[in-house]
Biotite code that builds the C-alpha atoms (Angstrom):
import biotite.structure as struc

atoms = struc.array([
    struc.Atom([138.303, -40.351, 61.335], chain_id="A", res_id=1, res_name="UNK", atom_name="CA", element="C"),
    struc.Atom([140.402, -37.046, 62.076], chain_id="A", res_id=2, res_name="UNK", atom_name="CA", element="C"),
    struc.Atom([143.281, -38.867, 62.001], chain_id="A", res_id=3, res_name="UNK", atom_name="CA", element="C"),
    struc.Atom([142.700, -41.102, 58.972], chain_id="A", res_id=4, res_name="UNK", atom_name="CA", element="C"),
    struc.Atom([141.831, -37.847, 57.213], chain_id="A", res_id=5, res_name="UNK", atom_name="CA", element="C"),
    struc.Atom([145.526, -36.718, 58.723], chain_id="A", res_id=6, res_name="UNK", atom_name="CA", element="C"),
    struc.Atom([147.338, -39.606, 57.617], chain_id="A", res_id=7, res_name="UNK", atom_name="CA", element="C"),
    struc.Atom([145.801, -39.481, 54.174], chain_id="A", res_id=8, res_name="UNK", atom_name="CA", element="C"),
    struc.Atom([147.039, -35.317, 54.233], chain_id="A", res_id=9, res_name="UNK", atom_name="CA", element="C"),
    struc.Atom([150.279, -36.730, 55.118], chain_id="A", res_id=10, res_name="UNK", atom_name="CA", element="C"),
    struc.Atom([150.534, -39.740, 52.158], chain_id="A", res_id=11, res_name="UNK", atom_name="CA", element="C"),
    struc.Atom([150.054, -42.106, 55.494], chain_id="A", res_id=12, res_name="UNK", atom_name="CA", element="C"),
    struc.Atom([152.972, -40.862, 56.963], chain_id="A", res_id=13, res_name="UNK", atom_name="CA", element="C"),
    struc.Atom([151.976, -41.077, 61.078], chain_id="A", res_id=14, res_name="UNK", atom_name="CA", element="C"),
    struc.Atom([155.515, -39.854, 62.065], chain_id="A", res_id=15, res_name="UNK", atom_name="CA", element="C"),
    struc.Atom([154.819, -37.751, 65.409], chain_id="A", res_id=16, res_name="UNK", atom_name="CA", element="C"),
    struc.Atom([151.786, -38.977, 65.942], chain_id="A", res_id=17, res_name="UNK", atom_name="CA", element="C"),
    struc.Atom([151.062, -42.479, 67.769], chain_id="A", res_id=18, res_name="UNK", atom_name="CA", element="C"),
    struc.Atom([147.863, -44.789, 67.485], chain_id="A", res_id=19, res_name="UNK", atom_name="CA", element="C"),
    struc.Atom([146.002, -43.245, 70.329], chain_id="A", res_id=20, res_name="UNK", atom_name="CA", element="C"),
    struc.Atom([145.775, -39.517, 68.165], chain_id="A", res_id=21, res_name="UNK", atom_name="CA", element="C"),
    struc.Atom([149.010, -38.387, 70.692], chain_id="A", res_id=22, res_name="UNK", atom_name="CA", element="C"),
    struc.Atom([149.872, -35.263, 68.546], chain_id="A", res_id=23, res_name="UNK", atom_name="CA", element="C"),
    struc.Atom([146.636, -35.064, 66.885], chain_id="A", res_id=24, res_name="UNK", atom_name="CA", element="C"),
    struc.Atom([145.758, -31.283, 67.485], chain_id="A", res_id=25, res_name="UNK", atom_name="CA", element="C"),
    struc.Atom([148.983, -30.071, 66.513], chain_id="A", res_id=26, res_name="UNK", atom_name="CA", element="C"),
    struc.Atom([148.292, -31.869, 62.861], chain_id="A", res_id=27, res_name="UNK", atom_name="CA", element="C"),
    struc.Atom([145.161, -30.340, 61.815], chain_id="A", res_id=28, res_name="UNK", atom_name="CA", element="C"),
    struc.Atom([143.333, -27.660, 60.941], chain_id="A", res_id=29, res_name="UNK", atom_name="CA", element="C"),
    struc.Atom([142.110, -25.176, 63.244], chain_id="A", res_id=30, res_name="UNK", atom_name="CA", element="C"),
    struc.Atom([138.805, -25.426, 62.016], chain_id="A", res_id=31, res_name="UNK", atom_name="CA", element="C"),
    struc.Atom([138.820, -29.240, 63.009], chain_id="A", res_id=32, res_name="UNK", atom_name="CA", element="C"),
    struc.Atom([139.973, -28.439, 66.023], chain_id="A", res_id=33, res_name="UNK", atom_name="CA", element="C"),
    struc.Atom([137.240, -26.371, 66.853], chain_id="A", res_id=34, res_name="UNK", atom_name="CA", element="C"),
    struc.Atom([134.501, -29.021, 65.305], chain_id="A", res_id=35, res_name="UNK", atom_name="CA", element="C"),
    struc.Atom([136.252, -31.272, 67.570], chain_id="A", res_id=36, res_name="UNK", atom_name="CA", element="C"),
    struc.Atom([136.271, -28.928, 70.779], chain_id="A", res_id=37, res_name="UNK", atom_name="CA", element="C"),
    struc.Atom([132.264, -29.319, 70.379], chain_id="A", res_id=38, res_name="UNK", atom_name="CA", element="C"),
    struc.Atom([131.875, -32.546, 70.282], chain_id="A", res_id=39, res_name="UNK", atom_name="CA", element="C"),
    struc.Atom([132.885, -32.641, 73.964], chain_id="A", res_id=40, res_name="UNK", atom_name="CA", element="C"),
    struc.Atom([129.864, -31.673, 76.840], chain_id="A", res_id=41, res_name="UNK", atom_name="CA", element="C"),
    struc.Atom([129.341, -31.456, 80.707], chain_id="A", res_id=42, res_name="UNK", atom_name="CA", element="C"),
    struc.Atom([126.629, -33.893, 82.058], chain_id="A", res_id=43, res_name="UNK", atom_name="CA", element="C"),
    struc.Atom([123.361, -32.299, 81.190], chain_id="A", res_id=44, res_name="UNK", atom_name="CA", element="C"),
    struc.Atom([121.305, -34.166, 78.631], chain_id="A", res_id=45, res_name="UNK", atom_name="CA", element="C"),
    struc.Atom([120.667, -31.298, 76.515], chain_id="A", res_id=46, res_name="UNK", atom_name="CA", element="C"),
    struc.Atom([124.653, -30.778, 76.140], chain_id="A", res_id=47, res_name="UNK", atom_name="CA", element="C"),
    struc.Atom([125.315, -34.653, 75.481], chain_id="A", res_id=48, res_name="UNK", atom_name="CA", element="C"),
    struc.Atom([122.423, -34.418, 72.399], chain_id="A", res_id=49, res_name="UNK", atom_name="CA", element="C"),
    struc.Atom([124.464, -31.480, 71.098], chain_id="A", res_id=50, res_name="UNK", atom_name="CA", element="C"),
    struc.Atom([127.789, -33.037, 71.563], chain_id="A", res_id=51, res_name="UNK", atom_name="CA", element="C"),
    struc.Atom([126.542, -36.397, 70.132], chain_id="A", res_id=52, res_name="UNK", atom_name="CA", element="C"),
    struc.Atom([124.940, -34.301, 66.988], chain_id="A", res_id=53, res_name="UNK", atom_name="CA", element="C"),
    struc.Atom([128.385, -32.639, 66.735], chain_id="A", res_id=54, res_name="UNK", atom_name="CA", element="C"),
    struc.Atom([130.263, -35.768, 67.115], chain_id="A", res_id=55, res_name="UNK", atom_name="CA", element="C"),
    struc.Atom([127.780, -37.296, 63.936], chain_id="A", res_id=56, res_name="UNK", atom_name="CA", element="C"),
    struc.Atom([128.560, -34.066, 61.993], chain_id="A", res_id=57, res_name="UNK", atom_name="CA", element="C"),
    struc.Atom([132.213, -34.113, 62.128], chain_id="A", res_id=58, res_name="UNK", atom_name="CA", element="C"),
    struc.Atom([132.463, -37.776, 61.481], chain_id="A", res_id=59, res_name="UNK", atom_name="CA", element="C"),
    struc.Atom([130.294, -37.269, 58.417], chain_id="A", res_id=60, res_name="UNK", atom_name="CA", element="C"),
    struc.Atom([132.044, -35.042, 56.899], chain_id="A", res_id=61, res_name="UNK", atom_name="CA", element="C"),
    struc.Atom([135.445, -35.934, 56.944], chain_id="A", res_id=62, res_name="UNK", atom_name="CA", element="C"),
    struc.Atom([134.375, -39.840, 56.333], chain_id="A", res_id=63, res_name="UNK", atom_name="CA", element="C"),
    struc.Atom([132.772, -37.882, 52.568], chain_id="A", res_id=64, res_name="UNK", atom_name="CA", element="C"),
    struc.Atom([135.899, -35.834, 52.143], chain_id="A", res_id=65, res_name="UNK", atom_name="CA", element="C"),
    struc.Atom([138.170, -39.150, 52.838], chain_id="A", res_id=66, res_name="UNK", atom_name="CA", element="C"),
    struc.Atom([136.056, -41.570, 50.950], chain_id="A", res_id=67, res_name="UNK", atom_name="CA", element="C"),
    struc.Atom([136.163, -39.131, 48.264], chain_id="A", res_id=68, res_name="UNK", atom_name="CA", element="C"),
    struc.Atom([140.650, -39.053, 48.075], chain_id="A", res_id=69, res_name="UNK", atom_name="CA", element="C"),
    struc.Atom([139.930, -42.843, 48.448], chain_id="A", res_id=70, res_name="UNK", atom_name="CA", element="C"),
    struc.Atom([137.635, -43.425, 46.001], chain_id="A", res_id=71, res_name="UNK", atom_name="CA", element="C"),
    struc.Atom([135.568, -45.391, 47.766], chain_id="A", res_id=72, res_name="UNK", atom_name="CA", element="C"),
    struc.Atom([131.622, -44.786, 48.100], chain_id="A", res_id=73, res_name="UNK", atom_name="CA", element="C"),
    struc.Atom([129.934, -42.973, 51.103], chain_id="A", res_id=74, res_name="UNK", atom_name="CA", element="C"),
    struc.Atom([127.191, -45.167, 52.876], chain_id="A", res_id=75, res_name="UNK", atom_name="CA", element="C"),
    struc.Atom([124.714, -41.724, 52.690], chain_id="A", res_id=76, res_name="UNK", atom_name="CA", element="C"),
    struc.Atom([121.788, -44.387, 52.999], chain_id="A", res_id=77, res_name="UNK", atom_name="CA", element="C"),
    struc.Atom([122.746, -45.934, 55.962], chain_id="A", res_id=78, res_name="UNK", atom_name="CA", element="C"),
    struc.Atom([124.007, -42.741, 57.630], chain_id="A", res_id=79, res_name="UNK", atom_name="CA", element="C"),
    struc.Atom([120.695, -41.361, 57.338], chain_id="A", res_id=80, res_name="UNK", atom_name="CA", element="C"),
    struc.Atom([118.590, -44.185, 58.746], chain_id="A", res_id=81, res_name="UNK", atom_name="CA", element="C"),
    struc.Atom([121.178, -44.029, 61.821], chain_id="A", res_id=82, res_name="UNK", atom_name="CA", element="C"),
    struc.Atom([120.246, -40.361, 61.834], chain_id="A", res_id=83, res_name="UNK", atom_name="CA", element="C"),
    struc.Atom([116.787, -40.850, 61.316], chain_id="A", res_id=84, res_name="UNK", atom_name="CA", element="C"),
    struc.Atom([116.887, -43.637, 64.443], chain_id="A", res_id=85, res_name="UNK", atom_name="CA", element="C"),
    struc.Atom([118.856, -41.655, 66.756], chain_id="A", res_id=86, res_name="UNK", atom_name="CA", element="C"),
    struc.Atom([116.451, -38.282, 66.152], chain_id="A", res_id=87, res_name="UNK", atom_name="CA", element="C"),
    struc.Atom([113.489, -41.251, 66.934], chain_id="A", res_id=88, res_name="UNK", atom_name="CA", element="C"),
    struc.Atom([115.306, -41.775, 70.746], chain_id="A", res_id=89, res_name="UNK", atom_name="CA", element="C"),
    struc.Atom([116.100, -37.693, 71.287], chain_id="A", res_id=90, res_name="UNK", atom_name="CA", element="C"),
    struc.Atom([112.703, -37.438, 70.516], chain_id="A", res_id=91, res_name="UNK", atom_name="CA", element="C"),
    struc.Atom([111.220, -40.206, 72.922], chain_id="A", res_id=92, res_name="UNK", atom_name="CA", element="C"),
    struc.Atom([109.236, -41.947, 70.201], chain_id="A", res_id=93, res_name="UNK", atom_name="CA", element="C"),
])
């Protein structure tokens, strides 16, 4: 989503940067980069909850901000039943 949110920055122009996000970091802002940085976690479970939770986050809002340039509508219900299902599993229910 970083990168479609990139591409749309750059009027969809993907020169220096490949398909696989090659390039990515040097294209956006340093606040991204740090969302991203946490999004990443060592293998402990309480780390992988956090890094999934960041992961969610950072999707979320940059999906808004891009549907919003693309004038296209945000899913909000759906997003929150997949958050309300995957708060169900963290919390063994």
């Amino acid at each position: 989503m970083t990168m479609w949110q990139t591409a749309e920055e750059a009027s969809w122009n993907l020169k220096g940067m490949n398909s696989l996000g090659k390039n990515l970091e040097e294209k956006i802002t340093p606040e991204i980069t740090a969302e991203l940085k946490e999004c990443f976690s060592v293998y402990e479970l309480n780390s992988c909850w956090k890094s999934l939770f960041s992961m969610i986050e950072l999707f979320e809002s940059t999906s808004k901000e891009l549907s919003l340039k693309l004038k296209i509508e945000f899913p909000e219900k759906e997003v929150n039943k997949i958050l309300k299902y995957i708060n169900k599993i963290k919390n063994g229910n």
